[in-house]
C-alpha positions, 0 to 999 in steps of 0.5 A, a space after each residue: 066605838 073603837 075609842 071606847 074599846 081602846 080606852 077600856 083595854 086601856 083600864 084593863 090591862 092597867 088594872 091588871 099591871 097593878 094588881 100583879 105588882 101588887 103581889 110583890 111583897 114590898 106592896 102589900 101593904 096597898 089596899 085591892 083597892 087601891 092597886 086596881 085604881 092606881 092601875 087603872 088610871 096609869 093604865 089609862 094615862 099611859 096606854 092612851 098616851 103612848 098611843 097619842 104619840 104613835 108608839 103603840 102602832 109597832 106594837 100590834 096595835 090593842 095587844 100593845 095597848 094592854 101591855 104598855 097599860 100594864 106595864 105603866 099600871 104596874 109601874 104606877 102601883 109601884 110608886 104608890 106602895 114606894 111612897 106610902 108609909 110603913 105600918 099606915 
């Protein structure tokens, strides 16, 4: 159960570090959807990541978790609304 929970803190707060870089005005063009997706899944990859190498231990354990999902989110929906095309 503590996986589970660990797992959805990790989309959470992922999905939340995208949708606020998405409020950066060189990304707007990225759909909702698109930056709640992108998030999300950086959020997963990178919280439970970081928690796989032991690194989020330091950090407080699930709070650390949302923050580094969000940031990895964030990061993540960055690089997407970096690489799509202008005006596509």
């Amino acid at each position: 159960m503590d996986a589970l929970i660990s797992w959805a803190i990790s989309a959470l707060g992922g999905a939340v570090g995208g949708n606020l870089a998405g409020l950066v005005e060189k990304f707007k063009s990225v759909s909702p959807l698109v930056k709640t997706v992108g998030g999300a899944l950086g959020g997963l990859l990178g919280g439970q990541g970081l928690a796989a190498l032991g690194l989020l231990k330091d950090l407080g354990g699930n709070a650390g978790n949302a923050g580094a999902s969000a940031a990895v989110g964030a990061l993540v929906t960055a690089v997407m609304g970096m690489l799509k095309k202008p005006g596509a």
